[in-house]
N, C-alpha and C positions, 0 to 999 in steps of 0.2 A: 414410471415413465422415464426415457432414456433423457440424458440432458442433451442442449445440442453441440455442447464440445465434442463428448463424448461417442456421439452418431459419427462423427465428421473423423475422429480420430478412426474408430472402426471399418469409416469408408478411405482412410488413405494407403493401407497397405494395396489394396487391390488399384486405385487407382496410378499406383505407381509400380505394380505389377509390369506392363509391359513397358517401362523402361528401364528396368531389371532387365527384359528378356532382351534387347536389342542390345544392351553394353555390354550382356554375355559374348556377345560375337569378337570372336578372334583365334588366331592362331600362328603355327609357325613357317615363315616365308610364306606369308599368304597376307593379302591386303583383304578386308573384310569390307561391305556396303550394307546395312543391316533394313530394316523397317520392321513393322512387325509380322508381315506375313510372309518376308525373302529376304533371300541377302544372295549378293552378287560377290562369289568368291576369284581374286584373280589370285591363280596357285604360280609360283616361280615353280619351271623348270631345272629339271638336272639335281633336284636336294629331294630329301620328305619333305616334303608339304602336305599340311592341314591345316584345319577349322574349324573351332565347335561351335555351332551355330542352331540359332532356332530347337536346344535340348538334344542337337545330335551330333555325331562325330564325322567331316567329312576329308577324304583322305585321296590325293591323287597316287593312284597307283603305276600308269604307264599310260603311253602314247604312241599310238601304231598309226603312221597314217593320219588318217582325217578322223581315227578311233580312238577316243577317250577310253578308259578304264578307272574308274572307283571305285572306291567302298564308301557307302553311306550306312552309316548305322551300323550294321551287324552282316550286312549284304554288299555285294561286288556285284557292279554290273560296267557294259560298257556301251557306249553311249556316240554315235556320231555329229560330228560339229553341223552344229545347225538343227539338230534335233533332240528331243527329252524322252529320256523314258522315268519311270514310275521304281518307287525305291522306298521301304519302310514309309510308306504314308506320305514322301515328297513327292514332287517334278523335281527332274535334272535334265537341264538344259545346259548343254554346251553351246557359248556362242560363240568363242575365239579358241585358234589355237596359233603359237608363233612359234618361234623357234625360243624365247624365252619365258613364256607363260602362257598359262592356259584359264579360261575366264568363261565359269558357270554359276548359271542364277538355278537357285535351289528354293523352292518354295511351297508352302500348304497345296496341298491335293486337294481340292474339297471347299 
């Protein structure tokens, strides 16, 4: 029979599982907003900027217009302000773009 220390020790890794996964978030010239199923990346303009987030890698590549361009994960796609497309198992939503940062919610598909 297991004791009940014991039970309670072998349930705390998992329960603090996902707040491991949300203090993962961050990156460089990028402010992060994390929870456990999104995080809202605002990327500065004009530098690299990233963030790794939610186990993935997400990287603003260029800005044409009212067109976004990333790479998420392992894949590039681009993306218009105001709407998401689909990328290694996320949504990418671009909400904002200005003349000094660009601000998309990246979140589970599914």
């Amino acid at each position: 029979m297991i004791s009940p220390v014991r039970r309670k020790l072998a349930v705390l890794p998992l329960v603090l599982l996902p707040f491991a996964t949300v203090a993962a978030c961050g990156g460089e010239n990028t402010k992060t907003d994390c929870n456990l199923n999104a995080c809202t990346i605002t990327f500065d303009r004009g530098v690299d900027a990233s963030a790794s987030i939610l186990g993935i890698k997400a990287e603003l590549v260029s800005v044409q217009g009212d067109n976004v361009t990333m790479k998420v994960g392992n894949q590039q796609i681009t993306v218009p302000v105001g709407e998401a497309e689909q990328s290694e198992g996320f949504n990418v939503q671009v909400q904002s773009v200005t003349k000094d940062n660009v601000v998309v919610k990246i979140s589970n598909s599914g």
